[in-house]
ZAMARGU-4260 file (C-alpha; in steps of 0.2 Angstrom, whole numbers, plus 5000, padded with zeros to 4 digits):
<rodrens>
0) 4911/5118/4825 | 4923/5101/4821 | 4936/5105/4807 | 4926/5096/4795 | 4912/5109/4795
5) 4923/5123/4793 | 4930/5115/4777 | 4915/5111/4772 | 4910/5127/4773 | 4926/5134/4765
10) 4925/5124/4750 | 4907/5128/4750 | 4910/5146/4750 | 4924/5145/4737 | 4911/5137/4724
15) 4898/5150/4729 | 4910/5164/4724 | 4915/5156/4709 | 4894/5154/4703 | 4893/5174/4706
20) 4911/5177/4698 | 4905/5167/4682 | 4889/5175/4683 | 4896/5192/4683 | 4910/5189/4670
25) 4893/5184/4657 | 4886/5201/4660 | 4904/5211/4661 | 4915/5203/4652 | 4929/5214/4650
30) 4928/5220/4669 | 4946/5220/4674 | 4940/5215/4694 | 4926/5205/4690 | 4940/5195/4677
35) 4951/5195/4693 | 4938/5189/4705 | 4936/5173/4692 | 4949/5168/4691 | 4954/5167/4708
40) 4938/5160/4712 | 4941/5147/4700 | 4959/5141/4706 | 4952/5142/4724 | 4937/5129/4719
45) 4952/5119/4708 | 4962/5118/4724 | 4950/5115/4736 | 4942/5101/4725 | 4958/5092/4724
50) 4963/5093/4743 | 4946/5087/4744 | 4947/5072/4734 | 4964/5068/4741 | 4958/5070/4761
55) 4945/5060/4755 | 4954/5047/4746 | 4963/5040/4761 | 4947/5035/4768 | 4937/5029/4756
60) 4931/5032/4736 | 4927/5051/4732 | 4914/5051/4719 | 4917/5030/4717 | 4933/5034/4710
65) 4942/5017/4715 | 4958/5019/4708 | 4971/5022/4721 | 4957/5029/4734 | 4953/5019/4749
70) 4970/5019/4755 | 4967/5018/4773 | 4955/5002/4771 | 4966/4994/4757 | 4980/4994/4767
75) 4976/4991/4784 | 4988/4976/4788 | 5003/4989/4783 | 4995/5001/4793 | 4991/4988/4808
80) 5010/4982/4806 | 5016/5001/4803 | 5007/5008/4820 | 5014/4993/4831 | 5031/4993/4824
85) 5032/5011/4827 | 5025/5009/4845 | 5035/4996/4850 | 5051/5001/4840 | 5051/5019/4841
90) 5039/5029/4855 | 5041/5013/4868 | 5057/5009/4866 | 5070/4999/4876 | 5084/5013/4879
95) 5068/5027/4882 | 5061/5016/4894 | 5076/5013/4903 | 5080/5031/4902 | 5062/5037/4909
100) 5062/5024/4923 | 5079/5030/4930 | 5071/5046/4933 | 5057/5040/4944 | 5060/5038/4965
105) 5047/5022/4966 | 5055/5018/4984 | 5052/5038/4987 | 5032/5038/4983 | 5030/5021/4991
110) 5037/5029/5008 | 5026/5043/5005 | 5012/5032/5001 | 5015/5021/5017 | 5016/5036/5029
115) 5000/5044/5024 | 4992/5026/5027 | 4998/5025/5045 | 5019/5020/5043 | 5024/5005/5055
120) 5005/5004/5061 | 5001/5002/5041 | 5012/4988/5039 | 5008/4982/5056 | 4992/4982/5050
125) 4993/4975/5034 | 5006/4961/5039 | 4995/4952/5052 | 4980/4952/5041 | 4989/4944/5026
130) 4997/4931/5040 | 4979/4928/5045 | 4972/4925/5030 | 4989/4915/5024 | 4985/4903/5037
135) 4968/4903/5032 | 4967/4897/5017 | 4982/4887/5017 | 4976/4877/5034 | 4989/4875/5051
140) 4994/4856/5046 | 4999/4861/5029 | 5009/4878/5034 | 5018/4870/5049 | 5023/4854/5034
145) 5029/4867/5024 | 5039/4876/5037 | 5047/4859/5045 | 5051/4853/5026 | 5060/4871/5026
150) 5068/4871/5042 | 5076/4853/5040 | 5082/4858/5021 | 5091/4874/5028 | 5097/4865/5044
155) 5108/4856/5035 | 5118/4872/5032 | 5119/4876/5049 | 5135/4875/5055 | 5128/4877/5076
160) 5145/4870/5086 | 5152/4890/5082 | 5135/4896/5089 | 5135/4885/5104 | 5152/4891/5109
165) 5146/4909/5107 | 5132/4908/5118 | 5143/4898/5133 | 5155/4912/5131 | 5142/4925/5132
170) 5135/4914/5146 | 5150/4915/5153 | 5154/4933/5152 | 5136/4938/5155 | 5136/4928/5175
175) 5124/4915/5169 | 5139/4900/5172 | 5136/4905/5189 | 5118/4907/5189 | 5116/4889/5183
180) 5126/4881/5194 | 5118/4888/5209 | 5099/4881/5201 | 5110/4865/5198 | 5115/4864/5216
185) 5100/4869/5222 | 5091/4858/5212 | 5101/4843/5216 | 5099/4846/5235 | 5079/4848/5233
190) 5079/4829/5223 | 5094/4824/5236 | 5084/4826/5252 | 5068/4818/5244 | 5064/4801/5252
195) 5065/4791/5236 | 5083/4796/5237 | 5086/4788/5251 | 5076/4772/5247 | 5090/4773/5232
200) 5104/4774/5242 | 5099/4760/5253 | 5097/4749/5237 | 5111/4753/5229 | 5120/4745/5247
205) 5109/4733/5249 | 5116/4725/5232 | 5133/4729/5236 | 5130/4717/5250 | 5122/4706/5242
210) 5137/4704/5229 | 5150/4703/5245 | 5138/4689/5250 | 5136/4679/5235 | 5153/4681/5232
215) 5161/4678/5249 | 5165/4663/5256 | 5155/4655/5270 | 5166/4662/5284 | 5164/4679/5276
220) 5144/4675/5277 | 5145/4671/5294 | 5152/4685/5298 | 5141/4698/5290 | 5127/4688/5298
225) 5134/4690/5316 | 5137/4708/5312 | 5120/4711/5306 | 5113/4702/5322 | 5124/4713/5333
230) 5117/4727/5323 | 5133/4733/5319 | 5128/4734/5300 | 5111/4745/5298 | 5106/4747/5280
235) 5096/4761/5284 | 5107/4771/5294 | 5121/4770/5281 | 5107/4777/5269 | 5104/4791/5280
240) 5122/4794/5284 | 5127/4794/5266 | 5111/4806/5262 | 5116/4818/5273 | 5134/4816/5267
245) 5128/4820/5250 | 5116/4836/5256 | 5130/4842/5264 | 5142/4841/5251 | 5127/4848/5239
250) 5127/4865/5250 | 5145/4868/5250 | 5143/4868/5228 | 5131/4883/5232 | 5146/4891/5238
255) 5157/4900/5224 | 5171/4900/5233 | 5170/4882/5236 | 5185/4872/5229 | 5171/4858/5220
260) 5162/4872/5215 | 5175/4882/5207 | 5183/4864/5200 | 5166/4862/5191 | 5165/4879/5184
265) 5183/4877/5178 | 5180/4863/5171 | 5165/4869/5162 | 5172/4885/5157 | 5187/4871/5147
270) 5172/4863/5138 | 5167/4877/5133 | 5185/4885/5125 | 5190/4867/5117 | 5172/4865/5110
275) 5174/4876/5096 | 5192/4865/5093 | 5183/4848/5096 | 5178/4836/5082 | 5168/4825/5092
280) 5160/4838/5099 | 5154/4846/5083 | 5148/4831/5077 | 5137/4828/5093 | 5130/4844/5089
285) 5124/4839/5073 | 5120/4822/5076 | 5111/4831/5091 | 5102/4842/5078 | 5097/4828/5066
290) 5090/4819/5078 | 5081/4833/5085 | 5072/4838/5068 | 5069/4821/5061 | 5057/4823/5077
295) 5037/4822/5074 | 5037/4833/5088 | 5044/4845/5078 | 5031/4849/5066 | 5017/4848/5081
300) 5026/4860/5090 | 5026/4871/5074 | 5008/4866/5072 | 5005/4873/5091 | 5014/4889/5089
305) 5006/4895/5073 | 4988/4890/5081 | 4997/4899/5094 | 4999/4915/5085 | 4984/4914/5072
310) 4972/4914/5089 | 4983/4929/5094 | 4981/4940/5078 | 4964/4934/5074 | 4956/4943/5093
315) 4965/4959/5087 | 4949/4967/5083 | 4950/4984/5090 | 4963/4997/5095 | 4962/4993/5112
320) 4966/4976/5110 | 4982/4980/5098 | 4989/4992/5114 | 4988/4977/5125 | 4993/4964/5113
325) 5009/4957/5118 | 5013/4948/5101 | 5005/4962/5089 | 5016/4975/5100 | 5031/4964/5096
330) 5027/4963/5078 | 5024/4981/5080 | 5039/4986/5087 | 5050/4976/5073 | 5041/4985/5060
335) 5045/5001/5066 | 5063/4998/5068 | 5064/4992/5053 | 5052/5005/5043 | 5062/5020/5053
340) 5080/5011/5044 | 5074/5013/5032 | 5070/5030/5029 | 5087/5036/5039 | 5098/5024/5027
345) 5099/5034/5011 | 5111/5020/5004 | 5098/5006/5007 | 5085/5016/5000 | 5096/5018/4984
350) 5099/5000/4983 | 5081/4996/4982 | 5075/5008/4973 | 5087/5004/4958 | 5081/4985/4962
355) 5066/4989/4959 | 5071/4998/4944 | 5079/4983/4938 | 5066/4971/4941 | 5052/4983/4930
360) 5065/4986/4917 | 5068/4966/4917 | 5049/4964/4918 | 5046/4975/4903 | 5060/4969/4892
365) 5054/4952/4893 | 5038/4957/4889 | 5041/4974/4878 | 5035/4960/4861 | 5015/4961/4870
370) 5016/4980/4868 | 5016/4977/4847 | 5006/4961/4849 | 4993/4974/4860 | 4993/4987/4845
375) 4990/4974/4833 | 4975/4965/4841 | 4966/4980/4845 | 4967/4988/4828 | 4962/4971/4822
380) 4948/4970/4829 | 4942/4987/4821 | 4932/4987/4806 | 4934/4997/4791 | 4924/5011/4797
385) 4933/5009/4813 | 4951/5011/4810 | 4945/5024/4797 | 4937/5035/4813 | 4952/5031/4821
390) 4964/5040/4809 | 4954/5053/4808 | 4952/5055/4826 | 4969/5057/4828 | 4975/5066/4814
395) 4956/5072/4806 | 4961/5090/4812 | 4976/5094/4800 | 4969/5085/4788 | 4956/5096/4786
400) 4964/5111/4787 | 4974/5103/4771 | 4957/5106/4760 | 4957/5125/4767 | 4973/5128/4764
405) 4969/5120/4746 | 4958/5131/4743 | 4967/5147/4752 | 4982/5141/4740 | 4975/5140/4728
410) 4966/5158/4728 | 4982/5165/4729 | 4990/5156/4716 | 4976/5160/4703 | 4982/5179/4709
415) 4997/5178/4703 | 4995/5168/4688 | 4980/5181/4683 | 4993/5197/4690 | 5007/5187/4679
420) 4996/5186/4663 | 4989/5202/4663 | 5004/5211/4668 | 5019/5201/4663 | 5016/5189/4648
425) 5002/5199/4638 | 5012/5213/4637 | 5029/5204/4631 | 5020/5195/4618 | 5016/5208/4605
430) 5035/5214/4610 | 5041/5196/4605 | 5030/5193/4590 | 5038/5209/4581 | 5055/5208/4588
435) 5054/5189/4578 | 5046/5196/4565 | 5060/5209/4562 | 5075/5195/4565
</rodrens>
């Protein structure tokens, strides 16, 4: 049974009791209780009427009485403005907001979140299906545009002469120095021993006679040409002379302790201490890598890669292929690093979890005008009836229990009005009557 019944039912028992009261008073009129019992009855029915026609009132016209009833559809662009300015103003806002989200971990229940999905495999997970459908719908020509227009912008901030010194210094530390001058001499004596070499070599001294020729005299000629007939100058054999002169010398740089091998290192290990210091050599470095990325090849090879890495992710169709995946387990194995730091580093996880406080609170300040602008619309679009049901709704209960309380008031009032009159103010009036009479 809603509240409405019950007073209902109350006022409806009030007025039953007052019908038997008045009937009771015509046939004992001078009955002290039955007196009592009207008049109590009757202030009851009085004060239930009136919370009745009030409660009433704010909802529509009791009786088609219209004067100052109706409130709530008379006045529904107050209320409207009332309800949202309150919402926005006063229940929702700014400083409570604030105060509420600093409270709240989000970072905390999004770690908790992640782990009951999986953790690093989650976001492994996750990660390679948004990059393959990224790629997708964005197409491998457009994507590898984007990333070469992106790489050229943020090159130009790249200061890489420092970097190229650090990595010949780490190089150099690390035994690698040593390491490629050893595939350096051994590739130089792999290309010097190969017949083409030696045809070179016989060229190059063919046109160096030629030049003494030409530019001799004709004794000079005659006697190249009675040295050659004697064959005391062979072309040939000086090609294979020198060849072997040069294989030779090409084995002695394999040798670290060799005084050209250790000339060269020195002299590479130099370039490498001054390169930092050079000005020419930092600006071959970035006309080196201007060059390099005003390249077409550039964005081909970025188109390669990501076809490269797409046709990777994409076979990733079972566990078993994951295991054995060697980019997924590298993309696997960042994520968990990372993941892992995070939940170790309390300080990190404060940091974000007050960024991501900040960015809601941000998000909701500029936006906290919808929350009013929301109220409003909705009750709007509520008709009469409507935004009637909704007051009621939320506040019908105590307004109800205001028309039994009328009537329990005013019960108890008409008891001490009828306890006062009999009691207090009919017997003091004949006292007062004579006492003026007398004065």
């Amino acid at each position: 049974m809603n509240y409405r019944k019950k007073a209902n039912l109350t006022l409806g028992a009030v007025f039953c009791v007052f019908l038997l009261a008045l009937w009771l008073q015509r046939l004992y009129p001078i009955s002290f209780g039955i007196r009592l019992l009207y008049f109590v009855a009757e202030a009851a029915l009085v004060g239930g009427l009136a919370d009745w026609f009030a409660v009433t009132a704010i909802f529509k016209k009791p009786l088609g009485w219209g004067y100052h009833t109706e409130l709530i559809p008379r006045n529904r662009e107050r209320l409207i403005e009332a309800v949202a300015a309150i919402v926005q103003t006063e229940l929702l806002k700014m400083d409570l907001i604030r105060t509420k989200l600093e409270k709240v971990s989000f970072l905390d229940g999004i770690i908790n979140f992640i782990n009951k999905k999986g953790g690093a495999a989650y976001l492994t997970d996750s990660a390679v299906a948004f990059a393959c459908k990224y790629a997708e719908s964005k197409g491998l020509d457009s994507l590898s545009n984007k990333l070469t227009m992106f790489l050229q912008k943020a090159a130009k901030n790249w200061d890489l002469a420092p970097r190229v010194q650090e990595i010949g210094s780490w190089a150099l530390k690390g035994g690698y120095i040593d390491q490629g001058l050893d595939r350096l001499a051994e590739g130089l004596w792999d290309k010097a021993a190969e017949e083409p070499t030696r045809e070179l070599i016989a060229s190059y001294l063919e046109g160096i006679k030629e030049e003494k020729v030409s530019s001799g005299g004709s004794i000079f000629r005659t006697l190249i040409g009675f040295v050659e007939k004697s064959d005391g100058l062979n072309i040939n054999e000086a090609a294979d002379a020198l060849q072997v002169e040069l294989l030779l010398t090409l084995r002695k740089l394999r040798d670290p302790q060799d005084p050209l091998r250790r000339e060269l290192k020195d002299a590479v290990v130099n370039e490498i201490n001054k390169a930092g210091l050079s000005h020419q050599f930092v600006e071959q470095i970035e006309r080196w890598k201007e060059d390099l990325l005003a390249e077409a090849f550039v964005q081909d090879f970025i188109e390669s890669l990501l076809k490269i890495i797409r046709d990777g992710l994409i076979s990733l169709q079972s566990e078993d292929d994951r295991n054995t995946n060697t980019l997924y387990q590298g993309v696997y194995a960042c994520i968990e690093k990372a993941w892992l730091n995070l939940q170790k580093n309390i300080f990190l996880r404060d940091k974000l979890n007050s960024l991501i406080m900040d960015t809601l609170f941000q998000l909701i300040q500029n936006e906290h005008h919808l929350i009013g602008n929301m109220v409003r619309e909705t009750l709007s679009a509520y008709t009469d009836q409507d935004l009637n049901e909704f007051v009621e709704e939320k506040a019908g209960n105590d307004l109800q229990w205001i028309r039994i309380n009328g009537s329990m008031i005013g019960g108890v009032v008409g008891l001490f009005v009828f306890l006062f009159l009999n009691f207090v103010y009919d017997p003091l009036i004949p006292v007062l009557q004579s006492f003026l009479l007398h004065h």
